[in-house]
N, C-alpha and C positions, 0 to 999 in steps of 0.2 A: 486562559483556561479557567483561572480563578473563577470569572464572571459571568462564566457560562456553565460552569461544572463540569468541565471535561479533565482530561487527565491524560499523561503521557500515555504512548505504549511502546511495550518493549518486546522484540519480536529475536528470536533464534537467525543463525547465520542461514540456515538452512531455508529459511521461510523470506530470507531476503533474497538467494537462488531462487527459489518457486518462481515468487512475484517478478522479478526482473525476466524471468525465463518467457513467464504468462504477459508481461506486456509488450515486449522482442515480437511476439511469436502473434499475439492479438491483434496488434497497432500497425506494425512495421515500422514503429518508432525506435529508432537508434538509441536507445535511454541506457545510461549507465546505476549500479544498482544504488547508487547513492538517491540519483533520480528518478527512480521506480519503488522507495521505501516507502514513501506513501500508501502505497497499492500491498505492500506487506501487513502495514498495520490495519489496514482493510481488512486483510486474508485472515488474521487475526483477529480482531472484535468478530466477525463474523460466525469464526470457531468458536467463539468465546460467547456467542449470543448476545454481541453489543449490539449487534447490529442486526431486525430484523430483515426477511426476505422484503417487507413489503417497503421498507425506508428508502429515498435516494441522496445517492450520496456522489459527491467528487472527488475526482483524484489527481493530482499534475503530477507530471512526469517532467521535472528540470534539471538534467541535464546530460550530455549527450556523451555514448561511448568515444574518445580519439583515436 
């Protein structure tokens, strides 16, 4: 993150529900929300206008509800 200039994010319990809800429910990927936090901090710079509409971006989902 140093080297690129990026920086943590730190997202509410609430917004890791969202994200985990919105990728269950998008995917049909069994993703647990540890592995759907990714998609949180997405949902967040978003909010936060890190991220514009027009950027692409990735997200993994690793790893799976038991």
């Amino acid at each position: 993150m140093a080297t690129t200039g990026g920086s943590p994010v730190l997202v509410s319990e609430e917004t890791l529900k969202e994200a985990n809800a919105l990728a269950r429910s998008g995917t049909g990927i069994n993703v647990d929300h540890t592995g759907s936090s990714g998609l949180a901090g997405l949902l967040c710079l978003r909010d936060d206008a890190g991220i514009g509409p027009d950027e692409r971006v990735a997200v993994l989902f690793t790893g799976a509800k038991r």
